[in-house]
C-alpha positions as CSV (number, residue, x, y, z in Angstrom):
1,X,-20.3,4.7,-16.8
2,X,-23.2,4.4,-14.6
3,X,-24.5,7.0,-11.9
4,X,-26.4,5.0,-9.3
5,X,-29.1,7.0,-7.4
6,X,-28.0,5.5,-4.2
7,X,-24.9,7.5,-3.5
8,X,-23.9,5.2,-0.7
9,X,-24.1,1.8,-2.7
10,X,-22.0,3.2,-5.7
11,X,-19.5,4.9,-2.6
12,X,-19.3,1.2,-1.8
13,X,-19.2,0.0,-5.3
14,X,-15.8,2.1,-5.8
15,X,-14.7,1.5,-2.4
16,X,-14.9,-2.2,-3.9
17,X,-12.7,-1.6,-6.8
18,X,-10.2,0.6,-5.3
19,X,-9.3,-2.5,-3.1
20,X,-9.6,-4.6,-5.9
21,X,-7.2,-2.9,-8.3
22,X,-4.8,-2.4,-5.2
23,X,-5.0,-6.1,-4.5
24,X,-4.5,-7.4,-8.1
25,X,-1.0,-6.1,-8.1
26,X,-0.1,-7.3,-4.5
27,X,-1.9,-10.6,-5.4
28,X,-0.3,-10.9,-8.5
29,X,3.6,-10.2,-6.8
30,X,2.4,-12.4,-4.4
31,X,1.7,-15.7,-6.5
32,X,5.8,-15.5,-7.3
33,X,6.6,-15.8,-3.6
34,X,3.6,-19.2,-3.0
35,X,5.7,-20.9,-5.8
36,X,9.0,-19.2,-6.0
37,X,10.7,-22.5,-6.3
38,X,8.0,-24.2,-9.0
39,X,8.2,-21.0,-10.8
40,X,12.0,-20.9,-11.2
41,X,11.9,-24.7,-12.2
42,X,9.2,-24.3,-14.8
43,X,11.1,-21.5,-16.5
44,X,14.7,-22.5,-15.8
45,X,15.3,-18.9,-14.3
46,X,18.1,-18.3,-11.6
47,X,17.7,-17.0,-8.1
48,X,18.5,-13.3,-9.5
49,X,16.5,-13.3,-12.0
50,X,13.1,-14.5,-10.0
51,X,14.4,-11.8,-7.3
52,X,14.0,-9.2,-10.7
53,X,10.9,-10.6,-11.6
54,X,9.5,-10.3,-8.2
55,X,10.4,-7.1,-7.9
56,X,9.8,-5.7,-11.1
57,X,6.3,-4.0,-10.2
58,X,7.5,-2.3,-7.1
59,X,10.9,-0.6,-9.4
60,X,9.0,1.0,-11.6
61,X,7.0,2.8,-9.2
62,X,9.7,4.1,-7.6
63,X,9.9,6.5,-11.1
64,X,6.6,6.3,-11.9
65,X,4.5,7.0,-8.9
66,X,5.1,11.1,-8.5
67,X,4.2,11.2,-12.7
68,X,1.6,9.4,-11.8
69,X,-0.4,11.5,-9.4
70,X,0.5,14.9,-11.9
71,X,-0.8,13.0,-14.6
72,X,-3.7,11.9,-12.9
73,X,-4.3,15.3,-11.4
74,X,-4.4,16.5,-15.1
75,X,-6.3,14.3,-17.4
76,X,-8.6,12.4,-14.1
77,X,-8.9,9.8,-12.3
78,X,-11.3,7.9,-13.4
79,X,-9.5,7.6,-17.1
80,X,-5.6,7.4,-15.6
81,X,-7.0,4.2,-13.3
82,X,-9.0,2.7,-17.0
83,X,-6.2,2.9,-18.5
84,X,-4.0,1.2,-16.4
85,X,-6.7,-1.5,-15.5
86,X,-6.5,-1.9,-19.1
87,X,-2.6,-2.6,-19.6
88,X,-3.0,-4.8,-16.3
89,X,-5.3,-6.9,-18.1
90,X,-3.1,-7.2,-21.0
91,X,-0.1,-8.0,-18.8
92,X,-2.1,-10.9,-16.8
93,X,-3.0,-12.7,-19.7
94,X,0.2,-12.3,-21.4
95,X,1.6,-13.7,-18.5
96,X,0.1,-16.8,-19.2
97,X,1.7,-17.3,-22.0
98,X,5.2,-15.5,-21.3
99,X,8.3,-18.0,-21.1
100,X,11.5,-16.0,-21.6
101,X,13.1,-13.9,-19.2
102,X,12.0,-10.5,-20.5
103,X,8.4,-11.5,-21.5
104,X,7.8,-12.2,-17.7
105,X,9.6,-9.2,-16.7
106,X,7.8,-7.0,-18.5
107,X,4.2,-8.7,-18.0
108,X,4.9,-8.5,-14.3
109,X,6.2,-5.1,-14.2
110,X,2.6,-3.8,-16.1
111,X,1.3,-5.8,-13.7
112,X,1.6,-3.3,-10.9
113,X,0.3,-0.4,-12.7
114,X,-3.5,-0.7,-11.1
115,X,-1.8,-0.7,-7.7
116,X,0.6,1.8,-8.2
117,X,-1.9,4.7,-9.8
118,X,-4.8,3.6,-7.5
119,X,-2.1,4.0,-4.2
120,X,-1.7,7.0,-5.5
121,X,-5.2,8.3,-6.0
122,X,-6.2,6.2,-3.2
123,X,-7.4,8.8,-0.7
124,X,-8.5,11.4,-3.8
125,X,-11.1,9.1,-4.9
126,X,-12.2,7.8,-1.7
127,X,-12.5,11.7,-0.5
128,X,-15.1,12.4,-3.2
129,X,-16.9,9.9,-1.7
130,X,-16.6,9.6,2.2
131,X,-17.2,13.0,4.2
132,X,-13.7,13.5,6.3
133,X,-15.1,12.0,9.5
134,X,-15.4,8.8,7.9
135,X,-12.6,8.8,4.8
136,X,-10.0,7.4,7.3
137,X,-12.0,4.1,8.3
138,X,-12.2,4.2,4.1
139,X,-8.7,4.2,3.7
140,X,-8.2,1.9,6.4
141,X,-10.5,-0.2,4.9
142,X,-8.9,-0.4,1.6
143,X,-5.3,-0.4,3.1
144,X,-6.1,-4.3,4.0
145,X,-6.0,-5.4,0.2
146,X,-1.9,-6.0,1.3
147,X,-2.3,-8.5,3.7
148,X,-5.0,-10.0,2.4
149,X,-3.2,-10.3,-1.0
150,X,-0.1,-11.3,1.1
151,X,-2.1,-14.3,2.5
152,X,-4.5,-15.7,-0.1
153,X,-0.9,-15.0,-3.0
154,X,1.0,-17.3,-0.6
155,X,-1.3,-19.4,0.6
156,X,-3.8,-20.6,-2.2
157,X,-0.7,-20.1,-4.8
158,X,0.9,-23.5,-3.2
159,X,-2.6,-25.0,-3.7
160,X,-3.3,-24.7,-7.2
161,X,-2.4,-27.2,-9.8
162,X,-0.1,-25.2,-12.0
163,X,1.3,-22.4,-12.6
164,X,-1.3,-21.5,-15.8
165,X,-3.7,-21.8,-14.1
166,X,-2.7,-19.7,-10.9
167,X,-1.8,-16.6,-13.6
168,X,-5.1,-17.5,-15.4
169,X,-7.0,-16.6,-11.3
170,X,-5.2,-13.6,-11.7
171,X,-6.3,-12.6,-15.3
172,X,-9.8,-13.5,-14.6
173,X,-9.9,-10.8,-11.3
174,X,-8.0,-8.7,-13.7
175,X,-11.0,-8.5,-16.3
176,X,-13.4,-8.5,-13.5
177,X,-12.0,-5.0,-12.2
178,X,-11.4,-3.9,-15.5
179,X,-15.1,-4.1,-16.5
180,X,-16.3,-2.8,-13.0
181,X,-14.3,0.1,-13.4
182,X,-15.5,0.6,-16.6
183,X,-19.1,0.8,-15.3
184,X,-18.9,1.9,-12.1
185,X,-16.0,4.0,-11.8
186,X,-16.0,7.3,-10.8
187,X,-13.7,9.7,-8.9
188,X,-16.2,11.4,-7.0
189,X,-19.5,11.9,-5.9
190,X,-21.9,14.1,-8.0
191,X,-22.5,16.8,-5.0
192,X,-18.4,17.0,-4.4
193,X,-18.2,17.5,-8.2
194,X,-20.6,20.6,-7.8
195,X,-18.7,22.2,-5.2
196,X,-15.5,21.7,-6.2
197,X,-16.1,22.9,-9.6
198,X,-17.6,25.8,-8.3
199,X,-15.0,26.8,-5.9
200,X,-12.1,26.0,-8.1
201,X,-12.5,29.0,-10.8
202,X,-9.9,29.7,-13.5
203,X,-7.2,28.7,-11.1
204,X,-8.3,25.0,-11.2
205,X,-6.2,22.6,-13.1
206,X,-2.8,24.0,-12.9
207,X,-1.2,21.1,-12.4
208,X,2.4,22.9,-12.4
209,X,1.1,26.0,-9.9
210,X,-0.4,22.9,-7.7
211,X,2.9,21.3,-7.7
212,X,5.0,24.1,-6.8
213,X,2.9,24.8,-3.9
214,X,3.1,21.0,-2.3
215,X,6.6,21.4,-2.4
216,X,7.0,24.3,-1.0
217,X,5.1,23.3,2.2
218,X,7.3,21.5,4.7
219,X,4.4,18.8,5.6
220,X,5.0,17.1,2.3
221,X,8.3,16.4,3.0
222,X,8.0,15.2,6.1
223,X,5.0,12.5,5.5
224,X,7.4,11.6,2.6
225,X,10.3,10.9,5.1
226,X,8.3,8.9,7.4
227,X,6.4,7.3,4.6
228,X,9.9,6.0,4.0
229,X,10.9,4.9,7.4
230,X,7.6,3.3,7.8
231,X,8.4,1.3,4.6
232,X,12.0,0.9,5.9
233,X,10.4,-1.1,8.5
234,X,7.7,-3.2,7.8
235,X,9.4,-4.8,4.6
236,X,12.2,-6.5,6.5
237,X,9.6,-7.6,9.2
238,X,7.6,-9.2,6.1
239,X,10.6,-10.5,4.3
240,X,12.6,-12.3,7.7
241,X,10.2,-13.2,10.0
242,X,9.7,-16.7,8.6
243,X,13.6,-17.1,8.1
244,X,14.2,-15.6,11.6
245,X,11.5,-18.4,12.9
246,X,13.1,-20.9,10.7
247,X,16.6,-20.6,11.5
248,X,17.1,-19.2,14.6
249,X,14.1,-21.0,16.3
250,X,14.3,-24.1,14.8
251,X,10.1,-24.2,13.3
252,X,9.2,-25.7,10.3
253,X,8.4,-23.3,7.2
254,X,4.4,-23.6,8.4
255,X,4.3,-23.3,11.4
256,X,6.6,-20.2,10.7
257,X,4.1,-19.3,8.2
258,X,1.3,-19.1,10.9
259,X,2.4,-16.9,13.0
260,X,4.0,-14.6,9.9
261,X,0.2,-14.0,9.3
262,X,-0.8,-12.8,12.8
263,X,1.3,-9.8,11.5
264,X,-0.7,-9.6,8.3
265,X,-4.3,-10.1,9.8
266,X,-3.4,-7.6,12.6
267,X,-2.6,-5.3,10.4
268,X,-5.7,-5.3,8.3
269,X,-8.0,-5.3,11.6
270,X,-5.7,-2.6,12.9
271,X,-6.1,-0.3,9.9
272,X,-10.1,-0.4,10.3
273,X,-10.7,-0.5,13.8
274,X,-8.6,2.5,14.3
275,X,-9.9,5.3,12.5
276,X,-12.8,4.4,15.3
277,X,-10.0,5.3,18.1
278,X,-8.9,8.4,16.3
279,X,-12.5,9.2,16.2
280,X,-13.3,8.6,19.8
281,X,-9.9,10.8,21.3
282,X,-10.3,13.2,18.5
283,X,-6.5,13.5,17.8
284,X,-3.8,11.4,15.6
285,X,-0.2,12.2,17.8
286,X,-1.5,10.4,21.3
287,X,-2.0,7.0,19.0
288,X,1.1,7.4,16.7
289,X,3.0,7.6,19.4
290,X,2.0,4.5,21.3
291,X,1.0,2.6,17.9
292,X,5.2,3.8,16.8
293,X,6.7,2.3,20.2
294,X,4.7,-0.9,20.3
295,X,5.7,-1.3,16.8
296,X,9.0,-1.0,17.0
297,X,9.4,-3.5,20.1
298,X,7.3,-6.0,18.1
299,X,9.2,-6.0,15.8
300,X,12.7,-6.5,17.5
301,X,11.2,-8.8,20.1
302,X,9.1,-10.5,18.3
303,X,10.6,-13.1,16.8
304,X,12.1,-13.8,20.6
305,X,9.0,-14.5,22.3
306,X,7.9,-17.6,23.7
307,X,6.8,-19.8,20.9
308,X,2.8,-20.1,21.3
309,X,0.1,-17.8,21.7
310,X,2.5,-15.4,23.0
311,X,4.5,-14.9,19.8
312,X,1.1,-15.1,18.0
313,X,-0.5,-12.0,20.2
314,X,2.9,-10.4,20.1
315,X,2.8,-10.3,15.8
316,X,-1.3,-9.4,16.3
317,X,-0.7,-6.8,18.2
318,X,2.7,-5.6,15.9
319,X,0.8,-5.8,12.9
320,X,-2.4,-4.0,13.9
321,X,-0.2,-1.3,14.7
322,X,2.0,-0.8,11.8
323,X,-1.1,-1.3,9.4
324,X,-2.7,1.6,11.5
325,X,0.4,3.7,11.1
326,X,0.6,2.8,7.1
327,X,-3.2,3.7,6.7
328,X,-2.8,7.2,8.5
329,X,0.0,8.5,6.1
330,X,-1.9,7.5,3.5
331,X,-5.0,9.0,4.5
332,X,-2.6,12.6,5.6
333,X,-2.3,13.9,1.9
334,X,-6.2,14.8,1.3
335,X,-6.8,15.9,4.4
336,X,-3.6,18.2,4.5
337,X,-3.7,19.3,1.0
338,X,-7.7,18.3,-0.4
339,X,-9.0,16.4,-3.3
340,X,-7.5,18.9,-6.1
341,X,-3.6,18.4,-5.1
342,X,-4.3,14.5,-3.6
343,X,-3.1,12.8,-6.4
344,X,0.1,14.5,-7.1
345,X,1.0,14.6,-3.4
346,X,0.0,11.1,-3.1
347,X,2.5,10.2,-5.9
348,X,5.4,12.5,-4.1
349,X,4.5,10.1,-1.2
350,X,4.1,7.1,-3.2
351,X,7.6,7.2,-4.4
352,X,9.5,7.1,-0.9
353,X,6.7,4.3,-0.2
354,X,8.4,2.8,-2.8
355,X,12.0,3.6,-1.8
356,X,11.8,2.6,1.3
357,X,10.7,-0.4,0.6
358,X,13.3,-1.5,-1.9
359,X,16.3,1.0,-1.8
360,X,16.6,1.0,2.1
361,X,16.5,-3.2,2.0
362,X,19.1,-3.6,-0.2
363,X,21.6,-1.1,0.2
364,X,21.6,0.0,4.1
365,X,19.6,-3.0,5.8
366,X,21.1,-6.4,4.5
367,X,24.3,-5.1,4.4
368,X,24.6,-3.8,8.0
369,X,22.5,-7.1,9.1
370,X,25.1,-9.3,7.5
371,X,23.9,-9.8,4.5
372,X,20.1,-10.9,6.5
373,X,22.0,-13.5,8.6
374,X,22.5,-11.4,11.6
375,X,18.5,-11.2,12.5
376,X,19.1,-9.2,16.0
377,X,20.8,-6.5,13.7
378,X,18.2,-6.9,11.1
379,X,15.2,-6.4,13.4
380,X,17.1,-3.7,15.8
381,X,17.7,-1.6,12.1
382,X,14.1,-1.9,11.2
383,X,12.4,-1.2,14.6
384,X,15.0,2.3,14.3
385,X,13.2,3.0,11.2
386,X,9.9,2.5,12.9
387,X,10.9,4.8,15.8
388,X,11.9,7.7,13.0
389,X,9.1,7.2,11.1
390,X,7.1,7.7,14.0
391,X,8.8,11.0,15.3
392,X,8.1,12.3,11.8
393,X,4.5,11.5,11.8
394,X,4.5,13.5,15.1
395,X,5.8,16.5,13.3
396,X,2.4,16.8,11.2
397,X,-0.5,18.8,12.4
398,X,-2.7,16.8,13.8
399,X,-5.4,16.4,11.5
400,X,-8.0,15.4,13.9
401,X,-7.6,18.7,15.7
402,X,-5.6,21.5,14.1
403,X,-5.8,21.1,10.0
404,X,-3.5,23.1,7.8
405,X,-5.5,25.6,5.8
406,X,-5.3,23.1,3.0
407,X,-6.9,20.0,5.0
408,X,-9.5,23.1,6.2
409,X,-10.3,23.7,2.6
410,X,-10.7,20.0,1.9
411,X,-13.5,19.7,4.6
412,X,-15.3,22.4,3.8
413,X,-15.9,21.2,0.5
């Protein structure tokens, strides 16, 4: 591992692979969706079993994700994320070569594991790095690796001339991150190491006592519920807003397409620019109030607008929103409980992310939407989730004003 004299370029450098090792799991889920209907014919697989295939990296997160931040609370960071960038690697180029049901279930499920322990540690290691009145616009920042991944693993996927080659793409970023984390990879900053270690005495590393007093605290509980609702309610906007365009509007699949990406480019410039509001007012509850309402009419409106730059500035403005939302609960953990307990209350947060966006789909959305024909019901259930979500967020402290004692603690080292 290499420690660069200039602080800032190696905080860039792991800025860098953060969103890479996020993005190589979305990417990755991604390229199944751009040739969902090559990939089912090149492997003879069914409908439900490329719906298991796509999903396999976002089910085992759901029991993986809260061991995940105790374990990387205990042995580090920098190790838990090598690791895993390691078993992705071995999963994208046994992916390659995988032709039986199970094979590609299993290479896709490992495939997730850089996104899933990074999500987690996300705002950890980006807090040993970035001083607190920057590590939102950090987070932010690496919060666009899911529409980007979203875009180019739909998008470029169709382009490519086979489906060996598309998984070999992903192998290749795969060994890239590997090796970068390898070298540059670290979990904090030489200065935070100092003063954390010196602050943290014999009670550091009590991974149990550091659990018992997260979930004890109300606050975790609540960014986990609206981590939830927030899920709830972005992944049937994602899923049905080309069917809704398709069907119930009468566009073809690309133009569809086109203005399904407003929501994904909003939302990656809405999860930087932000961080520069929040900065400016000095306080979080003002904007997740307007950002929750705005979201929750885009997205049962949305797909009613008039077709044209209307619809487009409507799904902008939707998406910038709901990325901004997504970025600030994942920022929350940190800042409310510091660097030493991020991780394992980034996993406790991580798993509803998770739940939300799977659990809540399947078994309360679709069915009450009419099985995802009915797309007024579908959209008025997920801008509901939105609006809860949002009154939840309002419940935290508002960490740009009144920090807990634990977000207090996190600044001052």
């Amino acid at each position: 591992m290499f420690t660069l004299k200039n602080k800032n370029l190696q905080a860039g450098i792991v800025l860098a692979l953060v969103w890479l090792g996020v993005f190589i799991a979305s990417y990755a889920q991604n390229q199944l969706a751009g040739m969902s209907v090559q990939f089912m014919e090149h492997y003879g697989f069914t409908s439900e079993q490329y719906a298991s295939i796509y999903s396999a990296s976002q089910f085992i997160g759901i029991f993986f994700a809260f061991a995940a931040g105790i374990l990387s609370d205990k042995i580090g960071t920098r190790n838990i994320v090598l690791i895993a960038a390691g078993m992705v690697l071995v999963a994208t180029v046994a992916r390659i070569f995988a032709f039986s049901f199970e094979a590609q279930y299993l290479s896709n499920m490992f495939c997730g594991f850089t996104g899933m322990f990074l999500a987690v540690n996300r705002a950890k290691i980006l807090g040993g790095w970035f001083p607190p009145a920057t590590i939102a616009l950090a987070v932010g920042i690496a919060t666009t690796t899911t529409p980007v991944a979203n875009t180019l693993g739909v998008g470029l996927t169709s382009l490519m001339p086979s489906i060996e080659f598309a998984f070999t793409v992903t192998a290749v970023v795969s060994a890239v991150f590997f090796v970068g984390w390898f070298l540059f990879g670290k979990e904090r900053s030489d200065e935070i190491a100092a003063a954390e270690d010196a602050s943290k005495g014999e009670e550091g590393g009590k991974v149990l006592k550091n659990l018992i007093e997260i979930v004890k605290t109300p606050w975790i509980w609540v960014l986990c519920a609206g981590a939830f609702f927030l899920m709830a309610g972005q992944v049937p906007l994602m899923a049905f807003t080309n069917a809704s365009l398709v069907n119930a509007r009468g566009l073809d699949p690309v133009a569809a397409g086109g203005f399904a990406t407003a929501i994904t480019i909003g939302m990656g410039v809405g999860s930087v620019v932000t961080p520069f509001i929040v900065k400016a007012l000095k306080a979080y509850r003002p904007i997740v109030a307007v950002y929750a309402i705005v979201t929750a009419l885009g997205i049962y409106f949305g797909w009613q607008m008039p077709l044209g730059v209307v619809m487009y500035a409507a799904y902008f403005v939707t998406g910038w929103c709901l990325g901004s939302l997504l970025a600030m609960i994942f920022t929350w953990p940190v800042l409310i409980y510091g660097r030493g307990k991020a991780a394992t209350a980034g996993g406790l947060v991580q798993t509803f992310v998770l739940a939300g966006a799977s659990l809540a789909l399947t078994n309360i959305t679709i069915p009450l939407a009419g099985g995802g024909s009915n797309f007024g019901m579908l959209f008025a259930i997920a801008a509901a989730y939105l609006v809860i979500g949002g009154i939840l967020m309002l419940i935290v402290p508002d960490q740009a004003k009144a920090p807990t004692a634990e977000g207090k603690a996190a600044k001052e080292s």
